[in-house]
Structure formats: C-alpha cells, structure tokens
C-alpha positions, 0 to 999 in steps of 0.5 A: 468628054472622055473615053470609056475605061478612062478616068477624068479628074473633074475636080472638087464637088460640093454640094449644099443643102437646101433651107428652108422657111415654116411658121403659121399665117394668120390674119390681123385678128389672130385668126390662122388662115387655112387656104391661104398662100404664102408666096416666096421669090427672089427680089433681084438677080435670079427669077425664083418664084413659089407659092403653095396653099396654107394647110387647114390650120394656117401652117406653111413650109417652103424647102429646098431655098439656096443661100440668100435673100427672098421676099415672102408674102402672105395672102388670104384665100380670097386676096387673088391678086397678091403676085401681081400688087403685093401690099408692102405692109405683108411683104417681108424681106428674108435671109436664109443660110445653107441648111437653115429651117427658119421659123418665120410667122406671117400676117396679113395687114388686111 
C-alpha cells in the first residue's frame, strides 16, 4: 500500500500474449462438421476448460491459450458425452507458445 502522491517501484511487468489453436473439424468421411465443439483443457496441473460450437463450415478458433500443453477433443453435434468419456482416438495432445496461432485440423474417429 502506499500513500497518495508517493511513488512504489513494483519492479519489472511482462506481459505475454496469448496463443492460439483454429483449423476445421470434420468427421471420418471428410465431411466438416457444423455444430459440432471442439473441447480444449489443460491435462495436469491447472483446471483449464473451454469448449465452443463449430461454426457452419466446421471452422474453430480457441484464443487467448497461456504457454503449454492442452488436450483438444473434437465432437459431433450429437456426441453430447465427449467432456465426460472422450474417445482417445479424438484426443490429441497440443503445445502452444507464447503468441502462436497454431493451425490444427481435427477428426472424428467416429
């Protein structure tokens, strides 16, 4: 705490961006999946969780990702109980670096 018209050295400030991780989903035949999710979620340490909704043509894009690894799990519309019992053959394992926009293509086995 300091007083009002004082100054506090609070030392060195750095602040990193955020990655990020897009591509396009589509099923095992090739076809994209529109409504689908893409599920992103850290796979020790830290809770991270977030899942969003497939866009018309199957396109995604998660931002704002720290430095690290996460797992990344694609889902059909209709696959509701992919957080709870993910199929390891959607699973896949990802790094990101500070500031990277990682391009990443996802299937689903199914």
């Amino acid at each position: 705490m300091t007083a009002s018209g004082t100054t506090t050295d609070v030392g060195r400030i750095v602040i990193y961006s955020g990655g990020s991780v897009h591509g396009v989903a589509s099923d095992k035949n090739g076809n994209r999946l529109s409504g689908g999710t893409v599920t992103v979620t850290t796979p020790n340490g830290s809770f991270f969780h977030r899942t969003i909704t497939l866009d018309a043509k199957g396109r995604y894009r998660i931002s704002g990702l720290a430095a690290g690894t996460y797992s990344i799990i694609v889902a059909a519309a209709e696959n509701e109980n992919v957080f709870m019992f993910p199929s390891e053959a959607d699973k896949k394992s990802i790094y990101v670096n500070v500031g990277q926009d990682l391009e990443l293509n996802l299937q689903t086995s199914e």
